[in-house]
C-alpha positions as CSV (number, residue, x, y, z in Angstrom):
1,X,-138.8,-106.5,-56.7
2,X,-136.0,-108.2,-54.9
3,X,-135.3,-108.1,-51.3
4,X,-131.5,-107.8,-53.1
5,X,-132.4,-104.4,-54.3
6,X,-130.8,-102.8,-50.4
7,X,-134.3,-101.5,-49.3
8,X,-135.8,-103.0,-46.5
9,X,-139.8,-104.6,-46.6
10,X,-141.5,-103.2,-43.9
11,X,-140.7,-104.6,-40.7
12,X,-137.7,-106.2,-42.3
13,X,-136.1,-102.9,-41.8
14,X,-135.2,-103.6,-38.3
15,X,-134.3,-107.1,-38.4
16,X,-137.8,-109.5,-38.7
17,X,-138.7,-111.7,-41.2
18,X,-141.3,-109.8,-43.7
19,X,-143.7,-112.1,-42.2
20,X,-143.6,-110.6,-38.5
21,X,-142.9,-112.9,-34.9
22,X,-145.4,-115.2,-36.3
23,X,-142.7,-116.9,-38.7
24,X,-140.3,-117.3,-36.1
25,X,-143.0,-118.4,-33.2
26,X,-144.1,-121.7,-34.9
27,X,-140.2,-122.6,-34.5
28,X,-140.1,-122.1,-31.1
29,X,-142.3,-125.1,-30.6
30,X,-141.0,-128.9,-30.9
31,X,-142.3,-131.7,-32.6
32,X,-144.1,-133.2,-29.8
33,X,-145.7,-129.9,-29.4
34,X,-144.0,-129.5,-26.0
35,X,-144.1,-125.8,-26.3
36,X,-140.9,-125.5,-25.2
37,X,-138.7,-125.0,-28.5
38,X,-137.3,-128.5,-27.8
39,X,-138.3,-131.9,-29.9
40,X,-139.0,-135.3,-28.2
41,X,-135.5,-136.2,-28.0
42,X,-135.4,-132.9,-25.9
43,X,-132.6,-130.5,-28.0
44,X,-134.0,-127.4,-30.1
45,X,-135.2,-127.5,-32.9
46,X,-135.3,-124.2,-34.3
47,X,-131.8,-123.3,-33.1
48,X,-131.7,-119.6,-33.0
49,X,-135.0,-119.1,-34.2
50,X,-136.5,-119.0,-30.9
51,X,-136.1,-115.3,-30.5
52,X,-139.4,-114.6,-32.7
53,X,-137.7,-114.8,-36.4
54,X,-138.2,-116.8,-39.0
55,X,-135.7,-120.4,-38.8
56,X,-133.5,-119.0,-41.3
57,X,-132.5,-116.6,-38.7
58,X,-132.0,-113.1,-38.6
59,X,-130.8,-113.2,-42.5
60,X,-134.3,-113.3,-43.4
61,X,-134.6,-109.8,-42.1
62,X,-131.3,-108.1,-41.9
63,X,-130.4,-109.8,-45.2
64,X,-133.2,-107.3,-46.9
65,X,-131.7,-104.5,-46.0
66,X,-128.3,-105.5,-48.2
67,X,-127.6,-105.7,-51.8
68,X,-126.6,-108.6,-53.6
69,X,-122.9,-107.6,-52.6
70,X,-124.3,-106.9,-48.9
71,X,-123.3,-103.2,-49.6
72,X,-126.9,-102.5,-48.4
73,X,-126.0,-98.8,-47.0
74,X,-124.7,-98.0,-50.4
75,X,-128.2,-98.7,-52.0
76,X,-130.0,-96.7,-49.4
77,X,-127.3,-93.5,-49.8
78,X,-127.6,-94.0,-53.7
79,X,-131.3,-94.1,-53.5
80,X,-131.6,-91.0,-51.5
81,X,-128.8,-89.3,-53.4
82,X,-131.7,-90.1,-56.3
83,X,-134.4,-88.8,-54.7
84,X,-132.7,-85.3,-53.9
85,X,-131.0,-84.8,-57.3
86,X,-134.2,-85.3,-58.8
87,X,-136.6,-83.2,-56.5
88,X,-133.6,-80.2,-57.2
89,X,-133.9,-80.9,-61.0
90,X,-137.8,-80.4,-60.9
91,X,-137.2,-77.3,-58.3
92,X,-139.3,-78.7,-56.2
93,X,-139.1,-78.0,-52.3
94,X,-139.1,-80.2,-49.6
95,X,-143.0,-79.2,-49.1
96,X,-144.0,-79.3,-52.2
97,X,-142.7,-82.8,-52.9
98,X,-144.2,-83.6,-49.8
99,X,-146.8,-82.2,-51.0
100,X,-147.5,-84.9,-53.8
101,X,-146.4,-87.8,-51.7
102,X,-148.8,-87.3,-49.6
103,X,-146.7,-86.8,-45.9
104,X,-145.3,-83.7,-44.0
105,X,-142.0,-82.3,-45.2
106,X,-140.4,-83.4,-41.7
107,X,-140.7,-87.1,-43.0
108,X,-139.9,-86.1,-46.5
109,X,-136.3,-84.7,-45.1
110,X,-136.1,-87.4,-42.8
111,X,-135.9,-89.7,-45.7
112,X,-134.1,-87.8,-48.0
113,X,-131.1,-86.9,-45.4
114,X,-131.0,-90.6,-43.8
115,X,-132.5,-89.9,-40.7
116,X,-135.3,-91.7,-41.2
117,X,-134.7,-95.6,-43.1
118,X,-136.0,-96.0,-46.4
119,X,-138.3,-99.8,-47.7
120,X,-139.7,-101.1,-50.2
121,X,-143.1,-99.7,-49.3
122,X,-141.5,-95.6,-49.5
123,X,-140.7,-96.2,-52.9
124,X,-144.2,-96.3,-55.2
125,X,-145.4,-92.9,-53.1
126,X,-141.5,-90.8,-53.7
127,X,-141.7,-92.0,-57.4
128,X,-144.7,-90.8,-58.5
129,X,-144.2,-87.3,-56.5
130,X,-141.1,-87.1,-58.6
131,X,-142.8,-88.3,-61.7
132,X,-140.5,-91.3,-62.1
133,X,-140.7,-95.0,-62.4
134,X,-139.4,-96.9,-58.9
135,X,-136.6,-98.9,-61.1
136,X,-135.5,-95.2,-61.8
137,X,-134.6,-94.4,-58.4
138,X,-133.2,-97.4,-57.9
139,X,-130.8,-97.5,-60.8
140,X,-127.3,-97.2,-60.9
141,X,-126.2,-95.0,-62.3
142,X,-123.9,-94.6,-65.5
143,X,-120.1,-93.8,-64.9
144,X,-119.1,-90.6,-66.1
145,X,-116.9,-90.3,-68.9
146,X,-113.8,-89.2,-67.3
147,X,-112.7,-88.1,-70.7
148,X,-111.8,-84.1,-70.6
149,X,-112.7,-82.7,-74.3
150,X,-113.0,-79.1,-73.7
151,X,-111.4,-77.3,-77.4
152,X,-108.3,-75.9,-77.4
153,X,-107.3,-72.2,-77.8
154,X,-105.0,-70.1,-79.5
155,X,-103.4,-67.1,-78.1
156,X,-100.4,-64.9,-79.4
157,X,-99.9,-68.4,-81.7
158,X,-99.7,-70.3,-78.5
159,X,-102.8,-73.2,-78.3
160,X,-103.8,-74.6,-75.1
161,X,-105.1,-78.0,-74.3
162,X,-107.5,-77.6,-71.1
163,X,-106.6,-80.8,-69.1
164,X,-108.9,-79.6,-67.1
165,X,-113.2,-80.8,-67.6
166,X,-113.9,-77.2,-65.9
167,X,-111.3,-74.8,-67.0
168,X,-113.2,-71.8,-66.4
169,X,-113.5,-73.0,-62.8
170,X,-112.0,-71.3,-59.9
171,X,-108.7,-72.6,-58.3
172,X,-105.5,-74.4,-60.5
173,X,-106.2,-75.7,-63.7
174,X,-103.3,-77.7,-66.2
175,X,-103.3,-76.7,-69.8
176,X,-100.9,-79.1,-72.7
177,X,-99.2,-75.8,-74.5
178,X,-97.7,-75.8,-77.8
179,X,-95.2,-72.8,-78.2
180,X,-94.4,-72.2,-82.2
181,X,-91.1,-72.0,-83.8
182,X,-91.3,-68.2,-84.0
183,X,-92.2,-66.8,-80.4
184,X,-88.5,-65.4,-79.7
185,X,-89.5,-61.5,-78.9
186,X,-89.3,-61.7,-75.1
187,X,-92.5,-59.8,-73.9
188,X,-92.2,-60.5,-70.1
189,X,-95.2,-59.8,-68.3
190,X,-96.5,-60.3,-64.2
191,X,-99.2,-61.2,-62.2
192,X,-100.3,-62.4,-59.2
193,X,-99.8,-66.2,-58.0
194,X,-97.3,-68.9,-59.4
195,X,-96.5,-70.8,-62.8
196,X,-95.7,-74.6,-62.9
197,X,-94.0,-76.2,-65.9
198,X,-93.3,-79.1,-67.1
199,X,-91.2,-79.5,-71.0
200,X,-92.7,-82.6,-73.1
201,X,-90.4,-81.5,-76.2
202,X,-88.5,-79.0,-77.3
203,X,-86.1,-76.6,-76.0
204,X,-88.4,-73.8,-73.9
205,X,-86.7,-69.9,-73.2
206,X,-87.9,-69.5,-69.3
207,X,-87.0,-65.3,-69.4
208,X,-87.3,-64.8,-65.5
209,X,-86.9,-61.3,-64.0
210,X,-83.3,-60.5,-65.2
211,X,-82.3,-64.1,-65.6
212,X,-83.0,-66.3,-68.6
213,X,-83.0,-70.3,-68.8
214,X,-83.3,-73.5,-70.7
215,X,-85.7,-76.6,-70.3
216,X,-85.2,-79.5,-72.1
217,X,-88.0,-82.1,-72.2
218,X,-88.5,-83.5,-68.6
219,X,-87.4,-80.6,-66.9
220,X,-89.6,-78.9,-64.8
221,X,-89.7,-74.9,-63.4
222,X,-91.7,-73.4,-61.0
223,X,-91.8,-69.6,-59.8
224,X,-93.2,-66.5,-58.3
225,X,-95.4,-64.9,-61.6
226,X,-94.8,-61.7,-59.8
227,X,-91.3,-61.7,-61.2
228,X,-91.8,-60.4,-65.0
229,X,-91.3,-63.9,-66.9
230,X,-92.1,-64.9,-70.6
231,X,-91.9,-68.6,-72.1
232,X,-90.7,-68.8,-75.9
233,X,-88.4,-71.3,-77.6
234,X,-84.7,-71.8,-78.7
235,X,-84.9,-73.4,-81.9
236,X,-88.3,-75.8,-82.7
237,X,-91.5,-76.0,-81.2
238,X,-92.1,-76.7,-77.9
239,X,-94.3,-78.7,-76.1
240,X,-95.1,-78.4,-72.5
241,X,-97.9,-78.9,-69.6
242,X,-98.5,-75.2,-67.3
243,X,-100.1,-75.5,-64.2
244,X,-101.7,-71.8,-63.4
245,X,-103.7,-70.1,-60.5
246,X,-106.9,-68.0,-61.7
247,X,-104.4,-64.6,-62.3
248,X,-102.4,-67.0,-64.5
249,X,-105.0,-68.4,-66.6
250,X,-106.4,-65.2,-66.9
251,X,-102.7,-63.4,-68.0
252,X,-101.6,-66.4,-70.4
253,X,-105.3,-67.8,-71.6
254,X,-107.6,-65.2,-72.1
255,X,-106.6,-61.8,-72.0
């Protein structure tokens, strides 16, 4: 397994060569042995490697600890990200997972929240707790498809496009409408909250309160849904997007 892989090797964790201040002490000494770090014509020859890390300096160390695009913090917050979605999918608590591995919940959590850094040498002992390989935890993972392809539904011969990938979520959700040519009987209803709409084609009837108005395509309409109000069309069909708060769904959706 590389050192590439953002997970430290041991002591490498904080810095030192895998191979301890050994690696580093040999270069503190010159070639004619003086002892001193310099050579016989009396400059260093280890450079900075005289401060007890391996001559190829405090990469050797720190380096382990990165990726192979040095985003090494990303790895370790992926990793753990890993370890607790997959304890949650087995519904496994902290001590029971802890458990397994082995070691006291404290250092379980400690490695799971960040507080405590995660190597190389963590890996073997978390994976088999969880029942997975180590190249599973340390996989990236797939991009979700950010495709929405929730069904549509019909209502009062209006359909409705979720735009939404939870539309049964709480908070605003955005629905593509499709209003047929025959919804002309005004049948205004209110609710709690406000509407938000925006005309794609078509000529849309906005019946508002006491008022009535016309959207062509691009126009855009926004009001109070606890004036009475009732969408229909002029002529053709009409195509629009509605923006609507949890009452609004609920009046113009699903009732």
């Amino acid at each position: 397994m590389s050192a590439n892989s953002g997970i430290g090797t041991g002591d490498a964790a904080d810095g030192r060569a895998a191979g301890g201040p050994e690696a580093g002490g040999g270069a503190d000494r010159g070639a004619g042995g003086t002892g001193d770090g310099r050579g016989t014509d009396g400059t260093a020859s280890g450079g900075g490697a005289s401060g007890g890390r391996a001559a190829g300096g405090g990469a050797s160390g720190g380096g382990a600890d990165r990726g192979a695009d040095g985003s090494g913090e990303d790895v370790q917050t992926r990793v753990r990200g890993r370890i607790r979605a997959l304890r949650t999918e087995r519904g496994l608590t902290l001590a029971a997972a802890a458990g397994s591995a082995g070691m006291d919940p404290s250092s379980w959590s400690r490695l799971e929240s960040g507080a405590r850094r995660l190597t190389l040498d963590h890996l073997p002992v978390l994976a088999r707790a969880l029942g997975v390989t180590v190249d599973a935890l340390l996989e990236v993972p797939p991009t979700p498809d950010p495709r929405v392809q929730a069904a549509p539904r019909t209502r009062d011969g209006m359909t409705f496009w979720p735009l939404n990938r939870h539309p049964d979520g709480p908070g605003h959700h955005a629905f593509k409408i499709r209003l047929p040519s025959d919804r002309r009987t005004p049948m205004p209803r209110e609710h709690e909250g406000h509407d938000w709409l925006y005309v794609l084609s078509g000529r849309l009837r906005l019946v508002l309160g006491d008022e009535e108005f016309v959207l062509g395509p691009g126009e855009a309409a926004e009001f109070s849904t606890r004036i009475p109000h009732w969408l229909g069309v002029v002529d053709e069909p009409v195509e629009l997007l509605g923006l609507f708060g949890p009452d609004g769904e609920r009046v113009h959706v699903h009732a």
